[in-house]
C-alpha positions as CSV (number, residue, x, y, z in Angstrom):
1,X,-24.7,-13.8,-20.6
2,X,-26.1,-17.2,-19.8
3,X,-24.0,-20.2,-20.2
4,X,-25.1,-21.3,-23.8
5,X,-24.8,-17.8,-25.2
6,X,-21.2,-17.9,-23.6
7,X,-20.4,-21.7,-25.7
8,X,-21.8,-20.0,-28.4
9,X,-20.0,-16.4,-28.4
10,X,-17.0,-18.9,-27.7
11,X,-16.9,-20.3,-31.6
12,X,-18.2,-17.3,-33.2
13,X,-16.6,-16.1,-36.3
14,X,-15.3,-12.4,-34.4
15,X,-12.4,-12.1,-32.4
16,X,-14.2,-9.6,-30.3
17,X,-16.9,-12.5,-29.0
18,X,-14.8,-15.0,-28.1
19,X,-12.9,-12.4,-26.0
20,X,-15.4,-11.2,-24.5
21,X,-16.8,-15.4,-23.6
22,X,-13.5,-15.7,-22.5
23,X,-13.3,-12.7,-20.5
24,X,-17.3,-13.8,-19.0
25,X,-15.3,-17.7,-17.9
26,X,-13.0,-15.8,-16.3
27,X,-14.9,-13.0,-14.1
28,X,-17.5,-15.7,-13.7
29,X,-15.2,-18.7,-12.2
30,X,-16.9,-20.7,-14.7
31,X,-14.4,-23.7,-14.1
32,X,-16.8,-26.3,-15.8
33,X,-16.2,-24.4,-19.1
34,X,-12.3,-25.1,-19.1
35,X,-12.5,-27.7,-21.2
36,X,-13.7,-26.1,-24.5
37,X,-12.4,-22.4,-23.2
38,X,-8.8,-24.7,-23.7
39,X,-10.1,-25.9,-27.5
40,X,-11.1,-22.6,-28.5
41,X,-7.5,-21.4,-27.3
42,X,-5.5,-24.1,-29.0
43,X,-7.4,-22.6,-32.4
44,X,-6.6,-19.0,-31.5
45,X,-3.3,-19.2,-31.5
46,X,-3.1,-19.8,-35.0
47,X,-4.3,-16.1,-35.9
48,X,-0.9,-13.7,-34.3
49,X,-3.7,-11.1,-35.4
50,X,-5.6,-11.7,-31.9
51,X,-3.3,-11.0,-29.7
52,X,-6.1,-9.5,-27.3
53,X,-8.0,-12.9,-27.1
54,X,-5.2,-14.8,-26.6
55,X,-4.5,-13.0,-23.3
56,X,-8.3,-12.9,-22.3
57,X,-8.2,-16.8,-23.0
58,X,-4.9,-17.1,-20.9
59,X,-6.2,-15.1,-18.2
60,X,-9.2,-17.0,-17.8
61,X,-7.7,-20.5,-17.8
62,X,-5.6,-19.2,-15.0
63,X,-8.6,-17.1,-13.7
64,X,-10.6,-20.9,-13.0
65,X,-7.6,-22.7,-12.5
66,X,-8.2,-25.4,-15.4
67,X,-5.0,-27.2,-14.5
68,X,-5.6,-29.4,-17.8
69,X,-4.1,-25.9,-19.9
70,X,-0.9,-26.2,-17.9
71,X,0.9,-27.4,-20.6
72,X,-0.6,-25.3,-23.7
73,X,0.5,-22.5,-20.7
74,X,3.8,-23.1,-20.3
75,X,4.7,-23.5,-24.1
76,X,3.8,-19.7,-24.1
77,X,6.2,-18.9,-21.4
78,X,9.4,-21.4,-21.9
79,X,9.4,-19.3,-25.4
80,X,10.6,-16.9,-23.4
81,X,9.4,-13.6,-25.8
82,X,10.6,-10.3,-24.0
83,X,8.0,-7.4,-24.2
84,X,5.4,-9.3,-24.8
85,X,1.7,-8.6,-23.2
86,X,0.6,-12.6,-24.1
87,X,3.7,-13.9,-22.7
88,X,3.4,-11.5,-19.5
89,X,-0.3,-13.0,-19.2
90,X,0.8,-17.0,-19.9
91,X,3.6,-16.1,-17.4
92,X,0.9,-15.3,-14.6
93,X,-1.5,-18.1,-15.4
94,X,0.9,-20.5,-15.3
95,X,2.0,-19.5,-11.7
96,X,-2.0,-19.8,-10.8
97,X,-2.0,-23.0,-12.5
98,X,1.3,-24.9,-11.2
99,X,1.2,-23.7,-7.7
100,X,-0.1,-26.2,-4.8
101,X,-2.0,-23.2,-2.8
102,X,-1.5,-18.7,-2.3
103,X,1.2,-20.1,0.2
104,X,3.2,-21.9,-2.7
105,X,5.2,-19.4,-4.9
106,X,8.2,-21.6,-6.0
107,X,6.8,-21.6,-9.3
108,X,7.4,-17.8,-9.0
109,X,10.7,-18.3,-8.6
110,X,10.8,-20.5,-10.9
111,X,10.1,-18.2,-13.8
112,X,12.5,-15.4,-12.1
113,X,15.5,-17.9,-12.5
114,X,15.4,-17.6,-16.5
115,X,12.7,-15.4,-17.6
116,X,12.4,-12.4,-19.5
117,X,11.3,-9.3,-18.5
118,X,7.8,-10.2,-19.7
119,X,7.6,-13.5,-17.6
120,X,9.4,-12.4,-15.3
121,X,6.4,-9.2,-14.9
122,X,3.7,-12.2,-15.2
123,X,5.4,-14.4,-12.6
124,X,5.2,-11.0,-9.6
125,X,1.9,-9.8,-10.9
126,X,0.3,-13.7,-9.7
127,X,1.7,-12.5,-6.3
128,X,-0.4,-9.5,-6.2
129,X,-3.1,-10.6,-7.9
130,X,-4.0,-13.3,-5.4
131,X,-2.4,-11.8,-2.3
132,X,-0.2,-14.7,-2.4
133,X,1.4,-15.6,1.4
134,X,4.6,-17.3,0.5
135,X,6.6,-19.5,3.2
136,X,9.3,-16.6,4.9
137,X,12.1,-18.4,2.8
138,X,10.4,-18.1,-0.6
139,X,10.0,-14.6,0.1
140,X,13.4,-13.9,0.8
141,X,14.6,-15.7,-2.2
142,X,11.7,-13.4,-4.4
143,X,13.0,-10.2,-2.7
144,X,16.6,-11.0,-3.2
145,X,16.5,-11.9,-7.1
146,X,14.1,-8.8,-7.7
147,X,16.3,-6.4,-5.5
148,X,17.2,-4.8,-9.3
149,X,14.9,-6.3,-11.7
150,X,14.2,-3.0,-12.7
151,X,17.4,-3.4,-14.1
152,X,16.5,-6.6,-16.1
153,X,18.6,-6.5,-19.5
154,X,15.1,-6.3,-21.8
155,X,14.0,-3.1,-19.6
156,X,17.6,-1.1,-20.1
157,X,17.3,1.1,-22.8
158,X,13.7,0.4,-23.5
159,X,12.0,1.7,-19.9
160,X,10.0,4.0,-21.4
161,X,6.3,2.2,-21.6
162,X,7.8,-1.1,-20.0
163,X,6.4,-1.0,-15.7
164,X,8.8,-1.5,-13.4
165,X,7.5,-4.8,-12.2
166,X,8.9,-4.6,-8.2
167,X,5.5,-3.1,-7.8
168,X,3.9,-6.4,-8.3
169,X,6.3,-7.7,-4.8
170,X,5.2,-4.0,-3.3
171,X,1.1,-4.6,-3.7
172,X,1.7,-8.0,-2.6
173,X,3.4,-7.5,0.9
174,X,1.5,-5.3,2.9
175,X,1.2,-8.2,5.1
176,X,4.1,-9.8,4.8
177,X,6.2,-10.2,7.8
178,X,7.6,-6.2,7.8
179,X,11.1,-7.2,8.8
180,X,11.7,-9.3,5.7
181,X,10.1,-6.2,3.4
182,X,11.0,-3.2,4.7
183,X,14.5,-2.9,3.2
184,X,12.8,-3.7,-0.3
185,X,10.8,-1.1,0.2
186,X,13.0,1.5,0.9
187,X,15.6,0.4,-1.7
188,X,12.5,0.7,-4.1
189,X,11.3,4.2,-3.0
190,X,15.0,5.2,-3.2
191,X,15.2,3.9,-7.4
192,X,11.4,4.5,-8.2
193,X,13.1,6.4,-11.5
194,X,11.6,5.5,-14.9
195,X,12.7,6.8,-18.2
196,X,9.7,9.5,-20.2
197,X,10.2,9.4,-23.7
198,X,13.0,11.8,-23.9
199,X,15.2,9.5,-22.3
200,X,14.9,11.7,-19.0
201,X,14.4,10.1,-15.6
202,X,10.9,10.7,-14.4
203,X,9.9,10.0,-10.7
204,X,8.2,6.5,-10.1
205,X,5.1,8.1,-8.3
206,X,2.7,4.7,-8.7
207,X,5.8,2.7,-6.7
208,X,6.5,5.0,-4.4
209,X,2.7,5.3,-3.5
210,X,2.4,1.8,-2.8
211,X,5.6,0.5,-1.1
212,X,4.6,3.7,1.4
213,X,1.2,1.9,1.8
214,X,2.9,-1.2,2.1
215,X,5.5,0.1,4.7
216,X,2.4,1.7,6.8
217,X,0.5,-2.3,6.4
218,X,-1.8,-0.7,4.2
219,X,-3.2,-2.3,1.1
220,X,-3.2,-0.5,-2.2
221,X,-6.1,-0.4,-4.1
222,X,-6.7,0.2,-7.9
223,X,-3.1,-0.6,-9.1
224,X,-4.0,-3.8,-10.9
């Protein structure tokens, strides 16, 4: 798709173009597009129907850092919706989007302070997503308030479809200095326990899988 058939797709009458424009901006890095992929966000939000182009749009803002949707960005996430896929993906953006560099993660933190379990999954995805290289303090601050944030008070009772989202902090820190991550790892193969849907704990296999990598100073691939 050339650039013109993206503007067009972009204001076309189906949900399904304009996601899949958006979704082009975004795998693309087509940053001079921001401006009108931000428009054509700012009208999407007034259908709840499209959910699924909302988050394509969200992604992609993040996706070519268009700092100018910061704002419309963190509307989404100071609302604060648990379980929420477009709040999990406004929660991520918005880390790309207010962070200084990969070595800045305070906004991370940020969003761990109050957030829900869905920004609070957005916020440690951005750190795996971007192999983000925070400062040795930041990551001791993101380690200790995650220790048990499989625990969160939106996931108890509810685990069953909801990921455990210490595996964001796990694909992220296979590089990390290994004295810092190596007790979260091992506290996080020792609780890798979801719920199936019969209320029945079922072993974390995906966590365990790549906090071993991680441990070994392996990256894991195909998680994300």
């Amino acid at each position: 798709m050339n650039i013109d058939e993206i503007k067009e797709k972009l204001v076309s009458k189906k949900s399904k173009d304009r996601r899949r424009a958006a979704k082009e901006i975004g795998k693309n890095k087509l940053a001079d597009l921001g401006g009108i992929l931000t428009q054509a966000y700012k009208k999407e939000i007034n259908d709840k129907r499209t959910w699924e182009t909302q988050v394509a749009m969200i992604t992609a803002l993040g996706a070519i850092h268009h700092k100018e949707a910061l704002a419309d960005i963190e509307a989404v996430v100071r609302e604060n919706a648990p379980q929420d896929t477009i709040t999990s993906a406004a929660a991520t953006s918005y880390v790309r989007l207010a962070r200084e560099s990969i070595e800045d993660a305070s906004s991370v933190i940020e969003l761990l302070r109050f957030g829900s379990v869905s920004v609070i999954s957005g916020a440690l995805e951005s750190l795996a997503i971007d192999q983000m290289q925070p400062p040795i303090n930041e990551i001791r601050e993101i380690i200790k308030m995650s220790w048990d944030i499989n625990k969160h008070k939106d996931r108890i009772g509810s685990e069953f479809g909801i990921i455990d989202s210490r595996i964001y902090i796990a694909l992220a820190c296979w590089d990390w200095p290994k004295e810092e991550t190596t007790p979260f790892l091992n506290h996080c193969i020792d609780t890798a326990y979801d719920v199936s849907r019969f209320n029945e704990p079922v072993e974390n296999t995906n966590l365990i899988n790549v906090c071993t990598n991680s441990l070994a100073g392996k990256i894991s691939k195909g998680y994300l």
